[in-house]
N, C-alpha and C positions, 0 to 999 in steps of 0.2 A: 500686749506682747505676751505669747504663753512660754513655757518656758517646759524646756524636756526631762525630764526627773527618768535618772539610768537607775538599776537595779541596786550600783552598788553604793549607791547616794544616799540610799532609804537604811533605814534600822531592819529593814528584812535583810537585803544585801549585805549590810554591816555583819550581821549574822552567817548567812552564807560562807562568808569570806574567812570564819573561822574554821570551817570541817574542808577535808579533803574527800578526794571522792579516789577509786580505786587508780584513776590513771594518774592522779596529779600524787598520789601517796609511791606509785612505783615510778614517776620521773623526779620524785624530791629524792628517792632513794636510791637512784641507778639501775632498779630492777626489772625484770619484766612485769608488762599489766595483770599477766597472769596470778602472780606471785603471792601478788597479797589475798586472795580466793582461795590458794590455795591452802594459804596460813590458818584460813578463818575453817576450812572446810576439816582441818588437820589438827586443828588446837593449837598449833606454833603458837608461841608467842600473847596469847589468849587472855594471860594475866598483866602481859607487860604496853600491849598494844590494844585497848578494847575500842570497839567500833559502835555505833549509832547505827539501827536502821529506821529509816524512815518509808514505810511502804517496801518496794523491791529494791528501793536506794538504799545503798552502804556508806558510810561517811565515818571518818576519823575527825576527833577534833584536832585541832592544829596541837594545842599544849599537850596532847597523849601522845602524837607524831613527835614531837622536841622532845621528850621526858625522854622515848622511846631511842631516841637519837644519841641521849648524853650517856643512858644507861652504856650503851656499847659503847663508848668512847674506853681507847685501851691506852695507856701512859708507860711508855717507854720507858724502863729505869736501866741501869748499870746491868743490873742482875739478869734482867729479863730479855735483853737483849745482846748479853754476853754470850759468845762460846768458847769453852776450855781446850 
């Protein structure tokens, strides 16, 4: 009986599964695909969002996407959501 070994079963896949690639980074983010090209072509964000290339492939690791994610997280206080 042989048995079928999928990509994401292996330690390579395990690997894979960490980095995002440009389309799965602008639908974790609600953005356009373009968006994130643009960032990299612009400096956006450059220090807070850094990317991997491998060859022509672009790739975010997953924990620089979530770092990236909490950084913006905005906390509603009294004050800040008061008007006089």
């Amino acid at each position: 009986m042989t048995t079928k070994t999928t990509l994401s079963a292996t330690p390579l896949g395990n690997l894979l599964h960490e980095f995002l690639d440009d389309r799965a980074l602008a639908e974790l983010l609600n953005i356009s695909e373009k968006t994130p090209a643009q960032w990299r072509f612009t400096g956006k964000f450059s220090d807070e969002l850094p990317f991997y290339k491998f060859g022509r492939c672009v790739r975010y690791h997953r924990e620089d996407v979530e770092a990236f994610i909490e950084k913006r997280r905005v906390a509603i206080t009294a004050t800040t959501g008061a008007e006089d």
